[in-house]
N, C-alpha and C positions, 0 to 999 in steps of 0.2 A: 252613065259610064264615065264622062267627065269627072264628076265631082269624085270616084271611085280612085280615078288617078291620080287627083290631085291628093286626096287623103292617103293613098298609100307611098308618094314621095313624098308628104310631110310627115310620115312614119318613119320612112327609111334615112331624112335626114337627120330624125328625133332621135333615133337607134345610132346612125353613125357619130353625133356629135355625142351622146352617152358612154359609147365606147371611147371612144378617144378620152373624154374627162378619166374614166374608168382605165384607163390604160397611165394618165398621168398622174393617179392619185395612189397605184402602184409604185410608183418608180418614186415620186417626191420624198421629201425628206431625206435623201443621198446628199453626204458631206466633199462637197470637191476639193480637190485641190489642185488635181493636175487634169490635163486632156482627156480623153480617151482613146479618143482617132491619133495614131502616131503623126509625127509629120504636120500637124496643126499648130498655129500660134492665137489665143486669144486675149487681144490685148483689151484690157477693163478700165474706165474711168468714171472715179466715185465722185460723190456730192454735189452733183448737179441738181438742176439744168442752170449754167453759168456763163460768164461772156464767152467762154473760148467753147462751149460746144459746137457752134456753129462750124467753126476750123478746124475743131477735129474731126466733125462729120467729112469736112473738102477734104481734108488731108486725108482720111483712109481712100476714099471714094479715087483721087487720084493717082493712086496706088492699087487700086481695082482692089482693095480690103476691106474687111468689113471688124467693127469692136461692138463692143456691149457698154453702154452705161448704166450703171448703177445711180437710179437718181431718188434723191430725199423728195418730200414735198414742202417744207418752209423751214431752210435752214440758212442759207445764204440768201434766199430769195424764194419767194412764194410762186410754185409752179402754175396757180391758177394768173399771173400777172400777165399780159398777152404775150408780150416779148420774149417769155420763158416756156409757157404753154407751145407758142408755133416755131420756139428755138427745138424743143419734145418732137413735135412731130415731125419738122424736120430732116432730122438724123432718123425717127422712122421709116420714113417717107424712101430714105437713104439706101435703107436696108438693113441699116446697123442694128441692132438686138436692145429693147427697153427692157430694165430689171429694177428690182425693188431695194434700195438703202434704206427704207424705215419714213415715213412721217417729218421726224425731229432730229434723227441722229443720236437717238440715247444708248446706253449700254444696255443691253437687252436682260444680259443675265442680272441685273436690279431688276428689272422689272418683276409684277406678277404676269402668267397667264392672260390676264382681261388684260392687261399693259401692252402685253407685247401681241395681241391678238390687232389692240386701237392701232396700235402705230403701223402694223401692216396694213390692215383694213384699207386705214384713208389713202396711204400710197398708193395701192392696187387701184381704190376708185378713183383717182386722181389719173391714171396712164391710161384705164378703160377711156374713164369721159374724155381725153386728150388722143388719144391713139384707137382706141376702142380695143385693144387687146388686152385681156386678161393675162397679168405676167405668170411663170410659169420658175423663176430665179429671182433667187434675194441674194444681199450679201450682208451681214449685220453688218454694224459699224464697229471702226476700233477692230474687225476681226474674232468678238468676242461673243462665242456663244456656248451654252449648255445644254442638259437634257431637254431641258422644257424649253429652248428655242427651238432647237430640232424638232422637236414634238406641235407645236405651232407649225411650222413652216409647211410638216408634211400635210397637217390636218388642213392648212388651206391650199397644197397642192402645189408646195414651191419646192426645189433642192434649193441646198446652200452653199452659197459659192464662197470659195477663200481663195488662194494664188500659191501657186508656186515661186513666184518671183513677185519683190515690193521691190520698186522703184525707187520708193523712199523721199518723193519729192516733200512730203508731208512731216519730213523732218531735217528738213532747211537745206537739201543738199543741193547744188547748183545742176544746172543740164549737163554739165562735163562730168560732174560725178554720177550723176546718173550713170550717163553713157558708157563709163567706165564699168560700171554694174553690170549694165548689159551686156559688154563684151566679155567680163566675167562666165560671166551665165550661159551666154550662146557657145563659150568654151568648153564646156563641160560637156557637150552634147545631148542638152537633156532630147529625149523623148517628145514632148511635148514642152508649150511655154500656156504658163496663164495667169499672167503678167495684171500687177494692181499699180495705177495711179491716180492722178487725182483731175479731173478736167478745169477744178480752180487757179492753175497755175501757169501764166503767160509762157514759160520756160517748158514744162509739158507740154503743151499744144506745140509750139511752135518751132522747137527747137529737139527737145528727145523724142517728139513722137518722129517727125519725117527720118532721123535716125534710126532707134529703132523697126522701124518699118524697113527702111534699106539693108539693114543688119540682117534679118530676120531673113527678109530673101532669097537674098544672099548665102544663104546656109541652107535654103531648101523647102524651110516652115511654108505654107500655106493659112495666111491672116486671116481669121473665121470667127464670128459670133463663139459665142458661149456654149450656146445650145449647140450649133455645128460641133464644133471640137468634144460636143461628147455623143453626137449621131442622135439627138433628140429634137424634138420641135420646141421652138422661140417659147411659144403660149400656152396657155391651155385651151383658150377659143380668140378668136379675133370678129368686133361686129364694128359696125358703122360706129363714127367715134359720135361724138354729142356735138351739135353743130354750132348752139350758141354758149359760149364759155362766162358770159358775163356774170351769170348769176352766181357762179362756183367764186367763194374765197377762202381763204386761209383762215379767217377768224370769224 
């Protein structure tokens, strides 16, 4: 009778973890741009894991907020480096939402297929073995995708995210101009925010994020992951992460 029970909750979690994949690999390959839940802000920061993830994790966290990053795996720094790896989990750890920039940071639509298959691939197993969650959101780089990105992204079970609002630090603007963007934009009233910047920039972390975050407030938004702002789950599964990282490198 024992052994009965146990084989039939190992059926029933075999069944419910199926559905769930099964219920993610319907919905993936959806192009975002905006919210969906009205009333939500979610603010995104690409190209990590870098010096200032850390701050931006403290900074949402004490604002009781939560962001998504979008992180590479060896482009400013190789996420298997330990410093970078336990900068990852982290902001995990945090609550904040892990998501997929690519491998390298290439433009996807050059790619072929197998190309843009690689460079997801190693990201994904790079977040599992560090976080243990299998991601569920990408965001290409550059913003730049086509058929055949879309078409990867659903087949391994990702939507793809874009923004409705670019910050723009990634082309030379100061925090003041940012912030001036930002007041812009929370003027207009949009619906929702899903705000792209970049976590390699001293002036982002440190200066327009606690701004924007007060802004944002301030007007009503509720600061939420990625997946929150559109009523879906973070992952597609979450398991124990991998406990020794040594062996894992970049090259």
């Amino acid at each position: 009778m024992k052994s009965f029970v146990i084989l039939s909750s190992l059926a029933l979690f075999a069944s419910a973890q199926a559905a769930t994949l099964g219920n993610m690999l319907k919905r993936s390959g959806v192009l975002i741009y905006d919210c969906a839940i009205p009333g939500t802000a979610a603010l995104t920061f690409d190209d990590g894991p870098n010096d200032y993830q850390k701050i931006i994790g403290d900074t949402l966290a004490q604002y009781n907020a939560k962001g998504t990053f979008f992180v590479n795996g060896n482009t400013y720094h190789c996420i298997y480096d330990p410093k970078y790896a336990e900068s990852v989990r982290y902001v995990f750890d945090q609550g904040h939402q892990i998501a997929s920039h690519t491998w390298s940071h290439p433009d996807l639509t050059k790619l072929s297929d197998a190309e843009i298959h690689d460079e997801m691939c190693k990201i994904e197993d790079a977040i599992l073995a560090i976080t243990g969650a299998k991601v569920a959101y990408m965001r290409p780089p550059f913003a730049a995708y086509n058929d055949n990105v879309i078409s990867v992204a659903k087949c391994r079970g990702q939507d793809v995210v874009i923004a409705n609002f670019d910050a723009q630090d990634w082309n030379g603007l100061t925090p003041d101009q940012t912030n001036v963007l930002y007041d812009n934009f929370v003027a207009t009233n949009p619906s929702t925010v899903l705000a792209l910047q970049h976590e390699t920039y001293n002036g982002t972390a440190t200066e327009v994020l606690p701004y924007a975050i007060e802004l944002l407030q301030s007007h009503g938004y509720k600061l939420v992951t990625v997946a929150e702002c559109m009523g879906n789950e973070p992952y597609q599964w979450v398991q124990a992460p991998v406990s020794d990282l040594s062996s894992y490198k970049c090259t």
